[in-house]
C-alpha positions in Angstrom: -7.2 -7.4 -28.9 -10.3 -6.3 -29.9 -11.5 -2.2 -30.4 -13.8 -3.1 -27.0 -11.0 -3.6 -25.3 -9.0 -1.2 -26.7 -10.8 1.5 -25.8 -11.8 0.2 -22.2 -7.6 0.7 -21.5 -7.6 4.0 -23.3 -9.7 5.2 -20.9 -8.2 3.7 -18.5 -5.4 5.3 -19.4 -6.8 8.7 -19.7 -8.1 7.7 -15.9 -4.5 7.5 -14.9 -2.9 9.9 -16.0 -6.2 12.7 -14.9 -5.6 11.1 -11.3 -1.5 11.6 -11.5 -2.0 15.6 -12.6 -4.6 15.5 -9.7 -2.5 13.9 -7.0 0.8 16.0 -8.2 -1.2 19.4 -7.8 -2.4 18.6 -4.8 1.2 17.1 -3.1 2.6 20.4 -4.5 0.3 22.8 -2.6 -0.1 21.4 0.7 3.5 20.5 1.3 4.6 23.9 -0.1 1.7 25.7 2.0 2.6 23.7 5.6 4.5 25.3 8.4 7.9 24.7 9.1 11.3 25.8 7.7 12.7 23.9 4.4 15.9 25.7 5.2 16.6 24.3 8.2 16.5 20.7 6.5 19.6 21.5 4.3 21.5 24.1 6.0 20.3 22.6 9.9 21.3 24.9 12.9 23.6 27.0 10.4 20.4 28.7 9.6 20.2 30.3 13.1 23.5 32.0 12.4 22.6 33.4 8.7 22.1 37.1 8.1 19.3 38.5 5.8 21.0 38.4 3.0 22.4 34.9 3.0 18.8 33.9 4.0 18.0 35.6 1.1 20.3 33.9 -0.9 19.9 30.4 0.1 16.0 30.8 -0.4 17.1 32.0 -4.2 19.8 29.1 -4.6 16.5 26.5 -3.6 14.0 28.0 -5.3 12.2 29.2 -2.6 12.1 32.6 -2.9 9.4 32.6 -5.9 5.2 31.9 -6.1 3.9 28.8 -5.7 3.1 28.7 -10.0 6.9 29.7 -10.7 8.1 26.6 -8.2 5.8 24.0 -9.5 6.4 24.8 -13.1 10.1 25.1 -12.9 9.8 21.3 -10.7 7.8 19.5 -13.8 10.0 21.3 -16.9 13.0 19.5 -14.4 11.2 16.5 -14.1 10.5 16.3 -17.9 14.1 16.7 -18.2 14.6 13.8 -15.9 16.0 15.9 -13.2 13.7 15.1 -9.7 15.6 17.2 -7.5 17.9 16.7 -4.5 16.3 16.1 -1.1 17.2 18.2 1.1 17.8 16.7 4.4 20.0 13.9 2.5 21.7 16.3 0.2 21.6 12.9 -2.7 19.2 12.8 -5.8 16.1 12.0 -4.7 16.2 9.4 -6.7 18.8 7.7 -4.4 17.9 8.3 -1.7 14.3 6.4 -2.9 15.9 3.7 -4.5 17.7 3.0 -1.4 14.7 2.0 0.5 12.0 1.0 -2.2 12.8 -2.5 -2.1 12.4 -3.1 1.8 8.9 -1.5 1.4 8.3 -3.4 -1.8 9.4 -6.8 0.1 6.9 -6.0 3.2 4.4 -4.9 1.2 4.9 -8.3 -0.7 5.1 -10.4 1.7 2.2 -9.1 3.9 -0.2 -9.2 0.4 0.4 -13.0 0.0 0.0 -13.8 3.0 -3.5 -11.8 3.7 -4.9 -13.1 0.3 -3.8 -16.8 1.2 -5.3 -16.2 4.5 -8.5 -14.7 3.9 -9.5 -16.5 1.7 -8.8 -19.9 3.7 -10.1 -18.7 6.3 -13.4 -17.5 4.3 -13.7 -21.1 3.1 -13.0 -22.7 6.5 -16.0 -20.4 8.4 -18.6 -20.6 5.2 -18.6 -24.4 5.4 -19.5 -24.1 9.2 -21.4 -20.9 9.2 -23.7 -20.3 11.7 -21.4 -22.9 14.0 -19.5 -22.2 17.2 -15.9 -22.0 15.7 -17.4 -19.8 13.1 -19.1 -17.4 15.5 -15.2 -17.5 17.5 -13.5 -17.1 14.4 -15.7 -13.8 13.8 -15.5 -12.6 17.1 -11.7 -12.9 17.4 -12.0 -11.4 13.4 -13.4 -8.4 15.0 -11.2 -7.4 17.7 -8.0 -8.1 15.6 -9.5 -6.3 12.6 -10.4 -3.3 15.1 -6.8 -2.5 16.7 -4.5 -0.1 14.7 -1.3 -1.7 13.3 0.6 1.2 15.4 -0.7 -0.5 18.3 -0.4 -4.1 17.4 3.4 -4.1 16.5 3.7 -1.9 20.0 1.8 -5.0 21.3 4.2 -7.7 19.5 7.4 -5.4 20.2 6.1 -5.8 24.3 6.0 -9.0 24.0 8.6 -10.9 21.4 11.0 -8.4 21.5 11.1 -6.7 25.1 9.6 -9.6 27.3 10.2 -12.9 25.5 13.4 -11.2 23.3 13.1 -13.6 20.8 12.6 -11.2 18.0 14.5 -8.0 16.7 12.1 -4.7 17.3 13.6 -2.5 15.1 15.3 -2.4 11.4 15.6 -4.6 8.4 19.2 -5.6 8.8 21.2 -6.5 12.4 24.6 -4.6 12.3 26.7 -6.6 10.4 24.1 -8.8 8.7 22.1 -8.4 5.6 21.9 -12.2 5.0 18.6 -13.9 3.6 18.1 -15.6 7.2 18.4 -12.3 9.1 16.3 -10.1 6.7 13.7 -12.8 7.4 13.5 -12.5 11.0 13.6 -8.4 10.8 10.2 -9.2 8.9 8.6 -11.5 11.0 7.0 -8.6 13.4 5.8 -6.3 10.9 4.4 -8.4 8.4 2.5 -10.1 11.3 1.2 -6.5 12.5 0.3 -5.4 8.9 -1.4 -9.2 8.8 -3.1 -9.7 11.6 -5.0 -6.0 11.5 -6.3 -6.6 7.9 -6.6 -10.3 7.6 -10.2 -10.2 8.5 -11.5 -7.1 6.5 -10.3 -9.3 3.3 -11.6 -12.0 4.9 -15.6 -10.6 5.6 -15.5 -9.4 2.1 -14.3 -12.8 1.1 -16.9 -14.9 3.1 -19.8 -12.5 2.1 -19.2 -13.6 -1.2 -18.8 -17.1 -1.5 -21.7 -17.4 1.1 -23.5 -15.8 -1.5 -22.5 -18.1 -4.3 -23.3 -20.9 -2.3 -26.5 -20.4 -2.1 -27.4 -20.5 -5.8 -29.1 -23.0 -7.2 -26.2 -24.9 -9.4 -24.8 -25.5 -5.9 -27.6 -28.3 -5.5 -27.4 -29.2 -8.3 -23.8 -30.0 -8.1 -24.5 -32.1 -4.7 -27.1 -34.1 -6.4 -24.8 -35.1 -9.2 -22.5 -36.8 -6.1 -20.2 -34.0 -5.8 -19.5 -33.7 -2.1 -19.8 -29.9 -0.6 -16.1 -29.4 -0.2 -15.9 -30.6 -3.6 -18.3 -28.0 -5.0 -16.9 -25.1 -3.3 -13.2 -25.6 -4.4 -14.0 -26.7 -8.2 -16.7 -24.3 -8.7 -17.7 -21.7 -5.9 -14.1 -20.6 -5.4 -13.0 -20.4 -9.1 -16.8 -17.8 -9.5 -15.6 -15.9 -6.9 -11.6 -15.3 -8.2 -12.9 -12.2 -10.1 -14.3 -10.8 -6.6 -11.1 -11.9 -4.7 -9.0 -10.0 -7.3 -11.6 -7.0 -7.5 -11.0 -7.5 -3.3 -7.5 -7.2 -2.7 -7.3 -4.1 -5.5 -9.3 -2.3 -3.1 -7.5 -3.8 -0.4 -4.6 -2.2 -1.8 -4.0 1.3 -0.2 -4.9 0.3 3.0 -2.1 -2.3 3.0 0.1 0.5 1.9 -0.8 2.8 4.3 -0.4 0.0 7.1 3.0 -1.2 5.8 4.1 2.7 6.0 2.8 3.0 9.2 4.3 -0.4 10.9 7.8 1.0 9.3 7.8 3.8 11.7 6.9 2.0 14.5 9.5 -0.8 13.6 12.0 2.0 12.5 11.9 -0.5 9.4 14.0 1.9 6.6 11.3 2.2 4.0 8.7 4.6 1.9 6.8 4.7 4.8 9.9 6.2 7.1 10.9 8.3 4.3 7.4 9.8 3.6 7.3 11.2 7.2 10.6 12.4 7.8 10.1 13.9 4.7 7.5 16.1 5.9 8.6 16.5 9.4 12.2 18.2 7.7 9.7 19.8 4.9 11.9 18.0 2.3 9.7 18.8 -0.5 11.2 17.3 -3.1 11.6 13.9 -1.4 8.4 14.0 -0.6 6.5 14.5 -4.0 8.4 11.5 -5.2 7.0 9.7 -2.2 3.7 10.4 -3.0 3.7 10.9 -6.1 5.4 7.2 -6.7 3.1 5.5 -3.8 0.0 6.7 -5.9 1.1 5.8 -9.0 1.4 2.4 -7.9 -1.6 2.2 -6.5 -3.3 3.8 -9.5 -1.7 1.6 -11.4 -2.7 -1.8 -9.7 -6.3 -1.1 -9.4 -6.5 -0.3 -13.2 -4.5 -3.4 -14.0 -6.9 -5.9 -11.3 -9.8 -4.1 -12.5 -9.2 -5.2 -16.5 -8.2 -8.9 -15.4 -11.4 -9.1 -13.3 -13.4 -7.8 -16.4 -11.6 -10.4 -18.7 -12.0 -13.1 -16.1 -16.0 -12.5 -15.5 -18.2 -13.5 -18.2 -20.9 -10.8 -17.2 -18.6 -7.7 -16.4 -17.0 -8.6 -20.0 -20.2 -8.4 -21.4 -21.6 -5.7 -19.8 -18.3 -3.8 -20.6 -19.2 -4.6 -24.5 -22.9 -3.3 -23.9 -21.8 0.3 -22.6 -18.8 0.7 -25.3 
């Protein structure tokens, strides 16, 4: 690794870890600052029946009874200490409670990402070798409306009508009752991944098909066909492969709004995940939980656009070089 390089991922990594202090500072106010009653999410109705001075008390025992500076500080020395607090709706380690349902939001997420990228980009090559023809003006149409609805709205639409109408389809959950088999998880994720899909398939898509129609029309691409390469020839061995630093600078961007679409779809699905966690964790003003929510969600997506962002750098010739230029 050379000292160009090296210092391009220290400042990355100063990048990060400016944007974590950020994000964590900013979680910590506004939850702390929202209305509603943390007490009421670990004592529940018992609250109503407290006197003063237990009130008193169980705002001491949490923590709550001191400034905003006092709580935050106290939270990071017990972070540092590996200590994230208990949630307080669950009465577990927040930890637990997370690592419970991290891996159904990390399988949708998955899932959903390999099939936009495959699809987009597919799709982009399909509609630039007929651009300006009548399937490619459908294909943008249609690419429009989907790309226009909510995903809230689109797995109501698929719950309507594979689960309620045609009942072919579970509407709800990750797991039937009693099952937890490869084959059932499957199905549970047939609806959301499709809802997550089918809303973002085409913004990757347009960003995908701008591009290569761009690269298309540069002047090694006539070249190529006068050499007796055929067109579909020339886009796969050279105008796709030019473009793979896009597609990966692409789907980094892409990124967070797959996220936020996955966490949305689990609510709607009821699909146990980050996403559900993240708002009941602010509907029962479970602070603690939801930090970690956040603060976890962010990191990841910090982290992925840092990571794509230095493989598209070493895959493009000119970024690479224009990298060494500035450094």
């Amino acid at each position: 690794m050379d000292k160009s390089t090296r210092i391009y991922i220290g400042k990355k990594l100063l990048q990060f870890v400016i944007s974590m202090i950020v994000l964590i500072l900013v979680v910590f106010v506004v939850s702390r600052l929202a209305p509603g009653d943390p007490l009421r999410a670990y004592y529940g109705e018992a609250v109503e029946r407290m006197s003063p001075e237990q009130l008193a008390h169980a705002e001491h025992r949490l923590g709550l009874d001191q400034s905003l500076a006092v709580q935050f500080f106290d939270w990071l020395g017990q972070v540092f200490q590996g200590d994230f607090g208990i949630s307080f709706q669950y009465k577990r380690s927040v930890m637990d409670v997370i690592g419970d349902v991290a891996g159904n939001t990390a399988v949708l997420a998955l899932v959903s990402f390999i099939i936009i990228s495959l699809c987009s980009l597919a799709l982009a090559i399909f509609c630039v070798r007929r651009e300006g023809k009548t399937v490619d003006r459908v294909i943008c149409k249609l690419g429009v409306m989907t790309g226009s609805v909510p995903e809230f709205f689109m797995a109501m639409i698929f719950i309507m009508v594979f689960s309620v109408i045609l009942g072919i389809l579970p509407q709800s959950g990750a797991v039937s009752v009693g099952g937890g088999g490869f084959l059932d998880r499957a199905v549970h994720l047939i609806l959301p991944v499709a809802a997550i899909s089918v809303s973002h398939i085409w913004y990757c898509t347009y960003l995908m098909r701008s591009r290569l129609s761009d690269e298309m029309s540069k002047d090694y691409v006539l070249l190529c066909m006068a050499k007796g390469l055929s067109e579909k020839q020339t886009v796969y061995r050279h105008c796709v492969r030019n473009i793979t630093p896009s597609v990966v600078g692409i789907m980094a961007v892409f990124l967070p709004h797959l996220l936020a679409g996955a966490y949305v779809v689990e609510v709607v699905f009821s699909y146990p995940g980050m996403g559900k966690l993240a708002v009941e964790s602010a509907q029962y003003h479970d602070y603690n939980l939801l930090m970690m929510v956040c603060i976890i969600t962010g990191a990841t997506v910090i982290t992925v656009n840092i990571i794509a962002d230095i493989i598209r750098r070493q895959m493009d010739p000119e970024l690479k070089q224009e990298r060494g230029q500035l450094l």
